[in-house]
C-alpha positions as a Python dict, from the first residue, in 0.01 Angstrom:
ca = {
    (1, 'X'): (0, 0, 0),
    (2, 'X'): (122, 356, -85),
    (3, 'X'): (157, 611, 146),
    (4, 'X'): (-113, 800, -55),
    (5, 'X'): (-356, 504, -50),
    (6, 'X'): (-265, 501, 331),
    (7, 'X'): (-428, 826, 389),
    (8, 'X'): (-690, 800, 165),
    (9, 'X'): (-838, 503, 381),
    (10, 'X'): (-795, 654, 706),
    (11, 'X'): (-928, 991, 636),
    (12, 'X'): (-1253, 801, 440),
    (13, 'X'): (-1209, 581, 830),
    (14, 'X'): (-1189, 948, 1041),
    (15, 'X'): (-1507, 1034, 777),
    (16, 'X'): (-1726, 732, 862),
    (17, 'X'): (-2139, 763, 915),
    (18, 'X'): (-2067, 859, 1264),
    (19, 'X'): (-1928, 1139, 1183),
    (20, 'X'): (-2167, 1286, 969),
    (21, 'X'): (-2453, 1203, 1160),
    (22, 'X'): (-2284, 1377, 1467),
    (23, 'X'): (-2254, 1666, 1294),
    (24, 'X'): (-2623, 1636, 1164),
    (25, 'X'): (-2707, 1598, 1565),
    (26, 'X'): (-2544, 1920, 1623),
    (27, 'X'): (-2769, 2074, 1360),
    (28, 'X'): (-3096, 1938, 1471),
    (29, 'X'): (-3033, 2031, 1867),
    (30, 'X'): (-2987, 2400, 1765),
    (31, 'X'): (-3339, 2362, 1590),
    (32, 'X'): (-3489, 2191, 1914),
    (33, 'X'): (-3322, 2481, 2112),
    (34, 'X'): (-3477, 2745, 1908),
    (35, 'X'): (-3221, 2853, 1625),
    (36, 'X'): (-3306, 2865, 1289),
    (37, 'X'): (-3688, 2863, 1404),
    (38, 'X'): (-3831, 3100, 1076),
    (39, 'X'): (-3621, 2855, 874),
    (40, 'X'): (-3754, 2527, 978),
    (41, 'X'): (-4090, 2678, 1070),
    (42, 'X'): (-4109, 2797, 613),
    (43, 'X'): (-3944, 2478, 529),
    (44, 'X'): (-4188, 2298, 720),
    (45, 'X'): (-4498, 2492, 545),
    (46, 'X'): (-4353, 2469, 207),
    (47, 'X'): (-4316, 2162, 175),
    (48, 'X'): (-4702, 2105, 315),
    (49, 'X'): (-4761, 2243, 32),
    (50, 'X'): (-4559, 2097, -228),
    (51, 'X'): (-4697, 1786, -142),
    (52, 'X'): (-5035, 1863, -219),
    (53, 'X'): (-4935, 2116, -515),
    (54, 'X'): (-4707, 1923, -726),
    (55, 'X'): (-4747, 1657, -952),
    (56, 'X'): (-4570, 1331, -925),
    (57, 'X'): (-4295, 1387, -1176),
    (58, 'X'): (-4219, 1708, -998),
    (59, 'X'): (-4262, 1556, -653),
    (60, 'X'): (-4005, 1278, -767),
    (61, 'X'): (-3777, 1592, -896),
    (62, 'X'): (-3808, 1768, -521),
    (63, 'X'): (-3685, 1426, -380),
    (64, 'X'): (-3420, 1420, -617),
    (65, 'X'): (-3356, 1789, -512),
    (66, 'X'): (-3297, 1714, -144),
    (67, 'X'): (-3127, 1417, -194),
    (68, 'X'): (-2837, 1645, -382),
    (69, 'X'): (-2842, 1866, -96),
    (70, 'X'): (-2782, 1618, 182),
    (71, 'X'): (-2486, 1531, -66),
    (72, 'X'): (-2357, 1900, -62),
    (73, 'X'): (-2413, 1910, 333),
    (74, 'X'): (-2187, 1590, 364),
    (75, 'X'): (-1928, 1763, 149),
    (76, 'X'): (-1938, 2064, 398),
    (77, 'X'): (-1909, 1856, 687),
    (78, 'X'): (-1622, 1699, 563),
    (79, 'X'): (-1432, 1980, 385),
    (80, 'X'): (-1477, 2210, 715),
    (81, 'X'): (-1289, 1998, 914),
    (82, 'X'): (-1034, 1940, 691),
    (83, 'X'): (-994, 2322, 662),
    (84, 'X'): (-1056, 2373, 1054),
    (85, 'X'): (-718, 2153, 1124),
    (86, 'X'): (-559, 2404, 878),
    (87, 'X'): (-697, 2702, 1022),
    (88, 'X'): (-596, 2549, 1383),
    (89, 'X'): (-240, 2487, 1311),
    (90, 'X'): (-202, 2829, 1136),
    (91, 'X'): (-304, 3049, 1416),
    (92, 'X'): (-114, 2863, 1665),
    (93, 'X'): (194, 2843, 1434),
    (94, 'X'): (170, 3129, 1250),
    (95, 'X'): (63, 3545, 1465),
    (96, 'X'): (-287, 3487, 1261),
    (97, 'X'): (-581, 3659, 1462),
    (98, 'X'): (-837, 3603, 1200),
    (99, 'X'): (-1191, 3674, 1439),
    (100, 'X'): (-1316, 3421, 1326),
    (101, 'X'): (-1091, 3175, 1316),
    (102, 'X'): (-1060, 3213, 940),
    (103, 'X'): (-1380, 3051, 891),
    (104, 'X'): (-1506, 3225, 624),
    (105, 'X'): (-1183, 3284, 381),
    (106, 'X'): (-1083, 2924, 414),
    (107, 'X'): (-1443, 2752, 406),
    (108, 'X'): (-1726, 3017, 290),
    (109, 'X'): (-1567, 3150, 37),
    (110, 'X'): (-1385, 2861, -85),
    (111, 'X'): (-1680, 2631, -170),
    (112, 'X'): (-1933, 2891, -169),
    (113, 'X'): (-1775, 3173, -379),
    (114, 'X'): (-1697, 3125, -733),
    (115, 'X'): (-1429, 3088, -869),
    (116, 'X'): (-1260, 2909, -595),
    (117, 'X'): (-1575, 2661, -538),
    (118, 'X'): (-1500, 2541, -906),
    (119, 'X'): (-1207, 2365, -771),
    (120, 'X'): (-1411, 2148, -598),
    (121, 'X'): (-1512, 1949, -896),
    (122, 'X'): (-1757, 1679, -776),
    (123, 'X'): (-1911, 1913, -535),
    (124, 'X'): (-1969, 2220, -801),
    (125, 'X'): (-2143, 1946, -982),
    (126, 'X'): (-2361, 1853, -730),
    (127, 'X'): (-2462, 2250, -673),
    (128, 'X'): (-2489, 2267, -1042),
    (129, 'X'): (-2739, 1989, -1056),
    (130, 'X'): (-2919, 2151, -781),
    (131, 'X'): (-2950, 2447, -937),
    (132, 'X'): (-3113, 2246, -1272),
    (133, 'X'): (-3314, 2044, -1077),
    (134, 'X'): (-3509, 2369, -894),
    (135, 'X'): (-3555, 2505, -1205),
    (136, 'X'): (-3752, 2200, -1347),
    (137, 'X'): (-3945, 2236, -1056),
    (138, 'X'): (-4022, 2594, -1058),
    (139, 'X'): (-4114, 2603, -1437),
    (140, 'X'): (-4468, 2679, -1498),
    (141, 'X'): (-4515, 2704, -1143),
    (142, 'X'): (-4778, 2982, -944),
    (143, 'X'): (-4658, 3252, -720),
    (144, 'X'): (-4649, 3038, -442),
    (145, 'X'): (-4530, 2701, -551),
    (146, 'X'): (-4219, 2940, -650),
    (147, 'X'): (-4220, 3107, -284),
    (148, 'X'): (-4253, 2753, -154),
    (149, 'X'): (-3927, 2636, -296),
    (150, 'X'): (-3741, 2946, -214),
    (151, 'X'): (-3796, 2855, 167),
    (152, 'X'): (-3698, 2481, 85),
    (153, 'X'): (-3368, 2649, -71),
    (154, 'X'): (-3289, 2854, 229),
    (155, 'X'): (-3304, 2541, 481),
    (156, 'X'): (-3107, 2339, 298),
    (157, 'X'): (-2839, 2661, 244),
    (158, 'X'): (-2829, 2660, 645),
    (159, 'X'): (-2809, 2273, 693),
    (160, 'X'): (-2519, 2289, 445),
    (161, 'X'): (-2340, 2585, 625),
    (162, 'X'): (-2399, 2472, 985),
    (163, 'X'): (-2257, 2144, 865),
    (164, 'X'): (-1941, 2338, 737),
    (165, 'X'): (-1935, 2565, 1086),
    (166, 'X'): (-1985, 2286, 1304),
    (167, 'X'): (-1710, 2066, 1096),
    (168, 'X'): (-1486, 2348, 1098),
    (169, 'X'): (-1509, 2409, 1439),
    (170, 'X'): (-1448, 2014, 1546),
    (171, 'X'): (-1177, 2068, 1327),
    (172, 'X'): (-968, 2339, 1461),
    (173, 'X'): (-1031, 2151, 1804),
    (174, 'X'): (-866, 1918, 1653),
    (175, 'X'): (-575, 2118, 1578),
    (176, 'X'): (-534, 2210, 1946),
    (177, 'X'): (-560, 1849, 2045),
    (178, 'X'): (-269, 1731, 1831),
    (179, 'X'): (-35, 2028, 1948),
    (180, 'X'): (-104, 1902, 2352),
    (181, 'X'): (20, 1591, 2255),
    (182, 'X'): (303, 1684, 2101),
    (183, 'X'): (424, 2009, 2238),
    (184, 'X'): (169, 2108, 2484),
    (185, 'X'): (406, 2365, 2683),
    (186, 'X'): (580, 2515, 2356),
    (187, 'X'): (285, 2725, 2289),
    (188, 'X'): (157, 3041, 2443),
    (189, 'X'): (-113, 2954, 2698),
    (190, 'X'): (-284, 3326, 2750),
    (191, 'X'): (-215, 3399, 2315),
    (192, 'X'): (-356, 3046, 2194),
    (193, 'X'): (-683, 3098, 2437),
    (194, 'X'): (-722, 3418, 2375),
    (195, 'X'): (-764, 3293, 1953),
    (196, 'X'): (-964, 3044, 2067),
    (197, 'X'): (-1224, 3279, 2245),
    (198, 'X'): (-1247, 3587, 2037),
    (199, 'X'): (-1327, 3259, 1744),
    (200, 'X'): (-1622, 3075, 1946),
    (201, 'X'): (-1808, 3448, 2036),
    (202, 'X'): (-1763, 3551, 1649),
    (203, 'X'): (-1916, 3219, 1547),
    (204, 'X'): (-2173, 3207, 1774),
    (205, 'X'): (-2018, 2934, 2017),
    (206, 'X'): (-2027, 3157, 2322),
    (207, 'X'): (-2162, 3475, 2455),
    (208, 'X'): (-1953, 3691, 2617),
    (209, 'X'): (-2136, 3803, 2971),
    (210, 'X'): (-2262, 4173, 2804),
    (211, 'X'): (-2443, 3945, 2561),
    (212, 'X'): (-2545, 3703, 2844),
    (213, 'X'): (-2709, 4012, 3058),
    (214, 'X'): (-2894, 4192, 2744),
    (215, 'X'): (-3049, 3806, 2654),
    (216, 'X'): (-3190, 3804, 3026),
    (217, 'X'): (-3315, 4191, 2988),
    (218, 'X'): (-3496, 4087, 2695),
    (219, 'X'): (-3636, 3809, 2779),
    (220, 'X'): (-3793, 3949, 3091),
    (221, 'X'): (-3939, 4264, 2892),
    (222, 'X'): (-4135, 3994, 2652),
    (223, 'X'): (-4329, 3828, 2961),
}
């Protein structure tokens, strides 16, 4: 066995189902807690809706549809951790101090943004068929058939990025974990932290206590 064919099994071993349906946990216990409630609340409605208004040809083409996207949301799970290791090791190697980690030059706008999402051949295709397969369903379709699928796009745009966040993050955890093994008192303590921090509060992982205090405010003005 090469070394190439070495990697390639154990990173398709570190990628196995339990990954991805860890990282698809993640995703639906933010829903249960209450993020992402007008997005799951349209999704939910539209495709109430589709069912009844669509014929079966078209209901076998929205199957289709979200069958491609859980396809793209693996891909995001997977590439974000790949590119959370390398965010990881470059802010604890490197005097990086990217806010947010450097979540969104190194994953948003790499397989989000053209032209560097082009690079990612198998995936663009995937988008690309996406993209066809909405329009087959949206052609000839009433106001709110259209409408419908517009809210069935935007859930499936934040399944695929949360998978990419949440991936990313395990990743540069990762990152961290590996240096402690290794060299665990070569590194900065207060500087590598302090990275760490300023990261989870820009993504959303934490609130800092300001954010903690005007949450409470508002939630006792609204009973």
């Amino acid at each position: 066995m090469t070394t190439n064919e070495l990697l390639t099994k154990m990173e398709e071993a570190a990628f196995a189902p339990f990954y991805q349906e860890e990282i698809k946990a993640i995703f639906d216990h933010d829903v249960s807690s209450g993020k992402f409630e007008g997005e799951t609340r349209d999704y939910t409605n539209a495709m109430k809706h589709l069912a009844k208004k669509l014929d079966p040809d078209k209901l076998t083409l929205l199957s289709e549809y979200e069958s491609i996207c859980q396809q793209i949301r693996e891909f995001s799970a997977r590439y974000g951790f790949i590119a959370g290791i390398f965010c990881g090791f470059k802010q604890l190697f490197t005097p990086d101090r990217a806010i947010d980690g450097g979540f969104n030059k190194y994953v948003v706008e790499d397989i989000a943004w053209k032209p560097r999402m082009e690079r990612h051949t198998a995936n663009y295709a995937n988008i690309n068929k996406r993209n066809d397969v909405y329009s087959r369903i949206v052609d000839g379709a009433d106001k709110r058939t259209h409408n419908s699928m517009v809210s069935v796009d935007c859930y499936w745009s934040q399944v695929a990025h949360s998978a990419s966040l949440n991936g990313f993050y395990c990743g540069y955890r990762a990152a961290g974990s590996i240096t402690d093994h290794v060299a665990l008192m070569e590194h900065h303590y207060m500087d590598r932290i302090s990275k760490q921090i300023t990261m989870e509060h820009t993504l959303g992982y934490i609130e800092s206590y300001s954010d903690i205090e005007r949450r409470i405010e508002r939630e006792k003005a609204s009973t």
